[in-house]
C-alpha positions in Angstrom: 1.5 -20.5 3.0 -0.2 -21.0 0.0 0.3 -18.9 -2.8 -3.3 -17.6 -3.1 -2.9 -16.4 0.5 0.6 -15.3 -0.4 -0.6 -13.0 -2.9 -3.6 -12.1 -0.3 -1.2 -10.6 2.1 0.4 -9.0 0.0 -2.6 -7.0 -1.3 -3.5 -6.2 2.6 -0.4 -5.6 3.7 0.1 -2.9 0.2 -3.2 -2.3 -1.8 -5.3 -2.0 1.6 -3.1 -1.2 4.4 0.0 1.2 4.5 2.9 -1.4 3.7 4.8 -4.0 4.5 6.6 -4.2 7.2 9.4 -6.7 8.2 7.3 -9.6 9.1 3.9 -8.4 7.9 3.7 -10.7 5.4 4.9 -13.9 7.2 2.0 -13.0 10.2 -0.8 -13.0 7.8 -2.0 -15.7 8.1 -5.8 -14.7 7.0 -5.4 -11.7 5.0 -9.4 -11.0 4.6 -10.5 -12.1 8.0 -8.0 -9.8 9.5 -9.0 -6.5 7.7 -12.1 -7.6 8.2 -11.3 -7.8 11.5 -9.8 -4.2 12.0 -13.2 -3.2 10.3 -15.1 -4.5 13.5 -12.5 -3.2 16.0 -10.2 -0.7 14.1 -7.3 0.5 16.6 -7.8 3.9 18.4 -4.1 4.6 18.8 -5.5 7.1 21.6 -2.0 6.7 23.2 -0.6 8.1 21.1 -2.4 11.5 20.8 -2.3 11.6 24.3 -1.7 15.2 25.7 -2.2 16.8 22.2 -4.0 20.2 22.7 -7.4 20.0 21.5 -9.2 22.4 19.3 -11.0 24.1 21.7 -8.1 25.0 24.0 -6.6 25.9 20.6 -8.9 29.0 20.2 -8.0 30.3 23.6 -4.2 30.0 22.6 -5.1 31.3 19.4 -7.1 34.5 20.9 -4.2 35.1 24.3 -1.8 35.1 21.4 -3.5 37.7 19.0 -4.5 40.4 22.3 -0.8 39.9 23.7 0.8 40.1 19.9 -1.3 43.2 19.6 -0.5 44.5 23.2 3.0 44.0 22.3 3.2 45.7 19.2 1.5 49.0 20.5 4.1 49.1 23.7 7.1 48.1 21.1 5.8 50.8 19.1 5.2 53.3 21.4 8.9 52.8 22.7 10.4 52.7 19.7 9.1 56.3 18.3 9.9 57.7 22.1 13.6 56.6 21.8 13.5 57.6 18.0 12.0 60.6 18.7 9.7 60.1 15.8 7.9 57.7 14.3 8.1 53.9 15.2 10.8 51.4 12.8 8.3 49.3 11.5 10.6 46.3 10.4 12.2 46.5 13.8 8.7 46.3 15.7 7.7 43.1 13.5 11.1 41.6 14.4 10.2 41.8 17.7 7.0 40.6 18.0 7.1 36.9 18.0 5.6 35.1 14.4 2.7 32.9 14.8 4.6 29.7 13.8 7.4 30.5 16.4 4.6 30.3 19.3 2.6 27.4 17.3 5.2 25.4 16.5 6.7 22.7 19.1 2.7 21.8 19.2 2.6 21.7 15.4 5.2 19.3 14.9 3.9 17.2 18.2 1.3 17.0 16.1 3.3 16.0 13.2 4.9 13.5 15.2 2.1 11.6 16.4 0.1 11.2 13.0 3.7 9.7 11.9 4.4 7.7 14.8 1.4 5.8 14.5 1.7 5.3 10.6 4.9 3.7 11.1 4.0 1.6 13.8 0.7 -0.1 13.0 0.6 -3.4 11.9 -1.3 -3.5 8.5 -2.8 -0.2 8.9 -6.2 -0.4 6.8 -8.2 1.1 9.8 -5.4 4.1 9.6 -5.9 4.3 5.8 -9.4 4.6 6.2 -8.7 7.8 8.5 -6.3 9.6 5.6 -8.9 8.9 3.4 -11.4 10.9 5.1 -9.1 13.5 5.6 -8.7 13.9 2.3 -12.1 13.6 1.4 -12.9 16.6 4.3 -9.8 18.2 2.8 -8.8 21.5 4.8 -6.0 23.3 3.7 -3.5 24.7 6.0 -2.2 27.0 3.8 -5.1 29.5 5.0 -4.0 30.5 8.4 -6.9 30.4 10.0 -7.2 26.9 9.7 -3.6 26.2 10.3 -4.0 24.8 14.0 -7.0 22.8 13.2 -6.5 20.1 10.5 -4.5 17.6 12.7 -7.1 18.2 15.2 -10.1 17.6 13.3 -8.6 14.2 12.3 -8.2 13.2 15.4 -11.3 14.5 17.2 -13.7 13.9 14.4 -12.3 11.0 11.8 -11.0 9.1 14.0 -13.3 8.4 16.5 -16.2 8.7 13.7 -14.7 6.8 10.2 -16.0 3.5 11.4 -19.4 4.3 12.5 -22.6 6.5 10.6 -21.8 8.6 7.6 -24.2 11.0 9.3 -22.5 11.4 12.2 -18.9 11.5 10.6 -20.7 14.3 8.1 -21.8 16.5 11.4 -18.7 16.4 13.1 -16.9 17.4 10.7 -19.1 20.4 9.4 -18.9 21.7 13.1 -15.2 21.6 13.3 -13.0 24.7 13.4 -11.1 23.5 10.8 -13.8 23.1 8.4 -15.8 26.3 9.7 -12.8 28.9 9.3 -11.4 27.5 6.5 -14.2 27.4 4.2 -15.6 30.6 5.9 -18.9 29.2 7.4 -17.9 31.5 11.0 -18.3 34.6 9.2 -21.7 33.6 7.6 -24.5 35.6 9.1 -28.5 35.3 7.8 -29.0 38.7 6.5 -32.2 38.9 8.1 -31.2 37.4 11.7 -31.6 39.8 14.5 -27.1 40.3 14.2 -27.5 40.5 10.5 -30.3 43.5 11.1 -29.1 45.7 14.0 -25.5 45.2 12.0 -27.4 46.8 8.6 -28.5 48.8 10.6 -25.8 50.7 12.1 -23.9 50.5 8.8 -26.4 52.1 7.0 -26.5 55.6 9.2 -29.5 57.6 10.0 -32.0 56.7 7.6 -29.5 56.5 5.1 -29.4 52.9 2.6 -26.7 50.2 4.5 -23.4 50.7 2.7 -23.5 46.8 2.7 -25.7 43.7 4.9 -23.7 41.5 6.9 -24.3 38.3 4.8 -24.2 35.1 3.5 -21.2 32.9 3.0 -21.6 30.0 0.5 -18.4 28.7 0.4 -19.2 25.5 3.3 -22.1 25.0 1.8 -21.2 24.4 -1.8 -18.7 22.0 -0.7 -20.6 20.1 1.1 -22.9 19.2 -1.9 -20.2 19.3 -4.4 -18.0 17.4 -2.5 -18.4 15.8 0.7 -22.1 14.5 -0.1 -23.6 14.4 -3.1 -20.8 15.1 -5.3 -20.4 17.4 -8.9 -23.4 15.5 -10.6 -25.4 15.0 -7.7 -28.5 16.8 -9.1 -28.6 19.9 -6.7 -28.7 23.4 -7.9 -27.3 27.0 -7.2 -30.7 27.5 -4.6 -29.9 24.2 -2.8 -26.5 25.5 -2.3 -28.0 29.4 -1.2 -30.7 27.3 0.9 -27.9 25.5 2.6 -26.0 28.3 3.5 -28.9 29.5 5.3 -29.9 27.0 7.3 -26.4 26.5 8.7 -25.8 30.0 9.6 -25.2 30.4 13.0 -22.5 27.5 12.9 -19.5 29.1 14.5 -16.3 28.9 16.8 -15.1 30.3 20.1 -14.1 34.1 19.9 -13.1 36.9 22.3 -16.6 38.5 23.1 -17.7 35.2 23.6 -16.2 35.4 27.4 -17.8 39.1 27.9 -20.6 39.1 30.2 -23.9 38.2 28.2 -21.7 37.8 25.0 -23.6 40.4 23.5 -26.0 40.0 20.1 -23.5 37.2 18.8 -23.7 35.3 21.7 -23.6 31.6 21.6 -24.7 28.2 22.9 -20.8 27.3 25.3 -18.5 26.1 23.2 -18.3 22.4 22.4 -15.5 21.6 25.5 -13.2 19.4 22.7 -13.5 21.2 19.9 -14.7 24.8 20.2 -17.7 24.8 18.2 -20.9 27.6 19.6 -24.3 27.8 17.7 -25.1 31.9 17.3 -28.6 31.7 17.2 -28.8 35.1 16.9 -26.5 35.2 13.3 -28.9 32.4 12.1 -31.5 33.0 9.3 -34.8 32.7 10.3 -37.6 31.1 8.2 -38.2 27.4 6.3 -35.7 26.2 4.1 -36.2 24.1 0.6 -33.4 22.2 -0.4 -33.5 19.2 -3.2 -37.0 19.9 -3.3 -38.1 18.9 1.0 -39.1 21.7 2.9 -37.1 22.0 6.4 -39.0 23.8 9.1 -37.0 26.5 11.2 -35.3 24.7 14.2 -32.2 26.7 14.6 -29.0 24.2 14.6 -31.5 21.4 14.1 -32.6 22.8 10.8 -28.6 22.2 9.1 -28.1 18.9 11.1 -31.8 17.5 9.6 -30.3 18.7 5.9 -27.3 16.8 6.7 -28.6 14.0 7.9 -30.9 13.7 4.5 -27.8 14.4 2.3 -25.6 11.6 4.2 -28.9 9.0 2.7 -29.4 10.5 -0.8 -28.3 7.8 -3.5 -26.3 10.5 -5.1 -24.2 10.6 -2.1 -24.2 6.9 -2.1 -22.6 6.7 -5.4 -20.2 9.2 -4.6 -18.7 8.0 -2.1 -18.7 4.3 -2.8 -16.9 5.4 -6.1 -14.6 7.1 -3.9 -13.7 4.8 -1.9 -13.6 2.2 -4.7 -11.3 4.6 -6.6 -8.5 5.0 -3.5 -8.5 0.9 -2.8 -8.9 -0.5 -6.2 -8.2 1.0 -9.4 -8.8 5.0 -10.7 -11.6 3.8 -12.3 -13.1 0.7 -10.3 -15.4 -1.6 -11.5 -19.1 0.0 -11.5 -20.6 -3.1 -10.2 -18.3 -3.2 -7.5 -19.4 0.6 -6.6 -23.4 -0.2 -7.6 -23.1 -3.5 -4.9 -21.4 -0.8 -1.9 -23.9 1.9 -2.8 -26.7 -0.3 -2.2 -25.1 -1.9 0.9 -24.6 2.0 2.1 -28.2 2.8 1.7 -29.8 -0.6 3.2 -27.9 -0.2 6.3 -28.7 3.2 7.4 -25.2 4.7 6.1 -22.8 2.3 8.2 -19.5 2.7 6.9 -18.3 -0.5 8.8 -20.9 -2.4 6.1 -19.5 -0.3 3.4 -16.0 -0.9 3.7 -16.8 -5.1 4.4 -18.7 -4.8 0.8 -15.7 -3.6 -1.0 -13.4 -5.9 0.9 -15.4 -8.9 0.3 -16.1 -8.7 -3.4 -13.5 -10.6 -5.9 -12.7 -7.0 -7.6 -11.5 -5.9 -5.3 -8.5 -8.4 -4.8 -8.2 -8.9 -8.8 -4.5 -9.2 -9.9 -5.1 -6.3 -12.3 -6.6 -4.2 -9.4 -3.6 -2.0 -8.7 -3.1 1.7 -7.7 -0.4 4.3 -7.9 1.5 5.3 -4.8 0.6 9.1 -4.0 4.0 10.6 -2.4 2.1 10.3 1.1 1.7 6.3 0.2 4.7 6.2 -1.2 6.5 7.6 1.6 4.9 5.7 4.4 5.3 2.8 2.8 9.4 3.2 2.2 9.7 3.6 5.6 7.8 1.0 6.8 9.6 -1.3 4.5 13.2 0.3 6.0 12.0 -0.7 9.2 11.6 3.0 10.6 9.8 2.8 14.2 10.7 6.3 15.0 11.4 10.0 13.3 14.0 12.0 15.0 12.9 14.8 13.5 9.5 14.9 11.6 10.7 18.1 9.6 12.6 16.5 7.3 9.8 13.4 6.5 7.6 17.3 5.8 10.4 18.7 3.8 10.6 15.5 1.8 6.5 15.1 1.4 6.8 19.2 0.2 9.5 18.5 -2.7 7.4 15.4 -3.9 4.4 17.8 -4.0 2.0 16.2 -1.2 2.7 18.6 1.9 0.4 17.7 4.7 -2.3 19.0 5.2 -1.7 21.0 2.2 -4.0 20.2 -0.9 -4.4 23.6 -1.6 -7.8 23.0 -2.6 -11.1 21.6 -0.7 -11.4 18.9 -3.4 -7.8 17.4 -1.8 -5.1 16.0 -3.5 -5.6 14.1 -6.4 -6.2 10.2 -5.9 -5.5 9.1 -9.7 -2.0 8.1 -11.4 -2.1 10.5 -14.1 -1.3 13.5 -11.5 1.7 11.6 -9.9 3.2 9.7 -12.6 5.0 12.7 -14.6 8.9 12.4 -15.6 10.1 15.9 -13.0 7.7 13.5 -10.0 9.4 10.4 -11.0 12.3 11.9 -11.1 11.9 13.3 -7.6 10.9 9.7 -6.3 14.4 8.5 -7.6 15.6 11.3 -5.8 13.9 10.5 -2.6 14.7 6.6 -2.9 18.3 7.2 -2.4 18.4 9.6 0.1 16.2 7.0 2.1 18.2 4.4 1.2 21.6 6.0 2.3 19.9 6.9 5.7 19.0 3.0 6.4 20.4 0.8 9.0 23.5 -1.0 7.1 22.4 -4.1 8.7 19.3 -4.0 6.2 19.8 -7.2 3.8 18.5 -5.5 0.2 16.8 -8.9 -0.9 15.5 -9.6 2.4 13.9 -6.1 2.0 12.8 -7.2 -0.9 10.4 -9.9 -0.2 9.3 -8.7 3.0 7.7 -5.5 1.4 6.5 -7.4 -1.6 6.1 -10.8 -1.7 5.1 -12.4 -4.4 5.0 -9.1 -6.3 8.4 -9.1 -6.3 9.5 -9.2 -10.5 12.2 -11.4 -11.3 13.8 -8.2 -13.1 13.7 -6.3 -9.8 15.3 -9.3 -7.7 18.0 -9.2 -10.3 18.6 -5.8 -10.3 19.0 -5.5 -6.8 21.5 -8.7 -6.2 23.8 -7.1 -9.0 23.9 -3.5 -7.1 27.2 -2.1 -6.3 26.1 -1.4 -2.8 23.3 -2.4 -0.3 22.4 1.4 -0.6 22.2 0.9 -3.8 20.4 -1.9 -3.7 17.4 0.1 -1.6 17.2 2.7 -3.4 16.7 0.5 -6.7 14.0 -1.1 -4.7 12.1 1.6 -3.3 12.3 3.4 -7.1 11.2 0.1 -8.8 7.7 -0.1 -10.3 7.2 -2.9 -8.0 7.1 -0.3 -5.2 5.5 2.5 -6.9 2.4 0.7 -7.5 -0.3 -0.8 -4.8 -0.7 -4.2 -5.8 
């Protein structure tokens, strides 16, 4: 192999996919043409999410568990103050009444398990980094517990099936997700002046008397969506596109209890979306035109928020945005603008195909420049360790979480819709290093003692592998050792 296509496969196997595995390296034997390839025909790893509850059987768990949690409290309660002969021990009726987590949780960590299994196991894994991507880009936090069951769902229900096709249709799918919906509000948005948001005013307000409040807007979903799944912070919009937003996707909304009541009632809905839950509430939606970035939308009901999102996903502002994204995660924190000026353009001639706009980026010089390089997040970083330690399988997934917590990048877990942070400077801090050292020998101590530290070496690395590195690991007191000076090295660290 040359060393031009050495140094490719390297940068496919580490700055483009999620590391090198034994034998990665030796099996690329056309680096471009083979991400390329996974472009045209990424893998769908459907396998392995096989049998995985989906969202919308999610939201009937979710509801049977809050009636029979209720149900159980009152009868707890009840027998609890009889035998007392007063009032009910409260800490004694929580104890008994089974946590959300403890019902939730063999599915959470199947889910857990799955995302992980097929990290570990694909063979460069670009099409797979593509799907984090996204998933940090749609960030959902699962520290609000509402969302909790719903991010690892929405990945694979929405991303994955939708990262390598329209923006516009990746954009929808999302937006009408229950993750996205509950945990940024949008289910509890209702147009003051829909026929719910009326009759509710109404019966707040008393006889005659003022409404003590009007069931109302919720901005939250739509700010985000300009600020940061389209258009982006600078993208021109203004505090009325956002309020104009919000109105025109009112009415966007999940399964609920009165939803299986005869009629439904005022909030009825259109059925629920049969994978992932989502109903359209016609009756919570805001009548009337909408003007947002200066085009008027007519009132359509759930076609008036799909038309806006459909015009965002082609505005040249969103263009930008995400081409600097995207440029950003696979290049360098601050890409070459002429690299994201030639993917924006490339994005708007061709109708918002992401397949075009990844094959722009992969095909310009920039982006396989030797001084193109990014910083591992602790996700990367950890993927990539094992991958190198050839780790197939996870016994137990909880301790890869526990791990991924302590270095600061819990699943799921941004803590913020922006997502976690995709730049050097908020990774690169003496406690996180320290932590990484930390991490690289505890990985290192659990390898396979058949592992050959040198041969480890050059199979994750290649011809990144500095001759200061080499040497310190063949002088290592151990093979553990030896790992664990590898996997803290700044030959690791960095995705070169």
């Amino acid at each position: 192999m040359s060393s031009n296509r050495t140094a490719d496969a390297t940068s496919a196997a580490n700055r483009f996919g999620l590391g090198a595995m034994p034998g990665t390296l030796d099996n690329l034997h056309d680096p471009r043409g083979m991400l390329a390839q996974q472009i045209r025909e990424p893998s769908s790893n459907k396998a392995a999410f096989a049998g995985l509850t989906s969202s919308a059987d999610y939201l009937v768990a979710e509801i049977d568990y809050q009636l029979d949690r209720r149900a159980r409290k009152q009868d707890l309660e009840a027998a609890n103050a009889a035998s007392a002969g007063g009032a009910a021990d409260a800490d004694a009726v929580k104890a008994a009444v089974d946590g959300f987590r403890k019902v939730f949780g063999a599915q959470l960590i199947a889910e857990a398990t799955a995302r992980w299994q097929v990290a570990l196991n694909v063979p460069i894994g670009f099409d797979e980094r593509i799907v984090r991507f996204w998933s940090n880009h749609f960030a959902v936090s699962v520290d609000k517990r509402p969302a909790l069951l719903y991010a690892a769902p929405m990945e694979r229900e929405v991303i994955r099936p939708l990262a390598f096709g329209r923006f516009q249709d990746l954009l929808v799918g999302v937006e009408t997700h229950p993750a996205m919906l509950r945990y940024l509000d949008n289910e509890t948005s209702i147009g003051p002046d829909s026929r719910f948001g009326e009759r509710a005013a109404q019966r707040l307000g008393g006889d005659g008397a003022q409404p003590k409040r009007k069931l109302g807007l919720n901005e939250n979903l739509a700010r985000e969506i300009l600020e940061l799944h389209t258009l982006g912070v600078n993208g021109g919009y203004t505090q009325a596109d956002v309020t104009e937003l919000a109105r025109a996707i009112t009415g966007w909304s999940v399964h609920a209890p009165r939803d299986d009541r005869a009629g439904g009632g005022l909030f009825a809905g259109t059925a629920p979306n049969a994978t992932t839950g989502f109903i359209y509430r016609e009756n919570a939606h805001e009548p009337g035109s909408r003007t947002i970035l200066g085009k008027r939308y007519a009132d359509g009901g759930m076609d008036q928020g799909r038309s806006v999102l459909n015009d965002l996903a082609m505005h040249p502002a969103t263009a930008k945005h995400l081409s600097f994204k995207l440029a950003r995660h696979f290049v360098a924190d601050q890409p070459p603008q002429k690299l994201v000026d030639r993917m924006a353009v490339a994005y708007l001639e061709n109708n918002g195909d992401l397949r075009t706009l990844y094959l722009t980026m992969l095909q310009s010089d920039e982006a396989w420049a030797p001084e193109a390089r990014k910083f591992r997040t602790p996700d990367d970083f950890l993927v990539a360790a094992l991958r190198a330690l050839g780790a197939a399988q996870l016994p137990d997934v909880r301790k890869v979480a526990g791990l991924l917590a302590r270095l600061g990048q819990p699943t799921f877990t941004p803590r913020s819709p922006a997502g976690f942070a995709d730049t050097a400077d908020a990774w690169i801090g003496p406690d996180a290093l320290w932590k990484r050292i930390q991490t690289a020998e505890e990985l290192a101590s659990r390898a396979e003692r058949s592992l050959v530290p040198a041969q480890v070496a050059r199979d994750a690395l290649g011809t990144r592998l500095d001759a200061s590195t080499a040497q310190a690991i063949a002088r290592a007191e151990s093979p553990q050792q030896a790992l664990s000076l590898l996997l803290a090295s700044p030959d690791f660290q960095w995705r070169i």
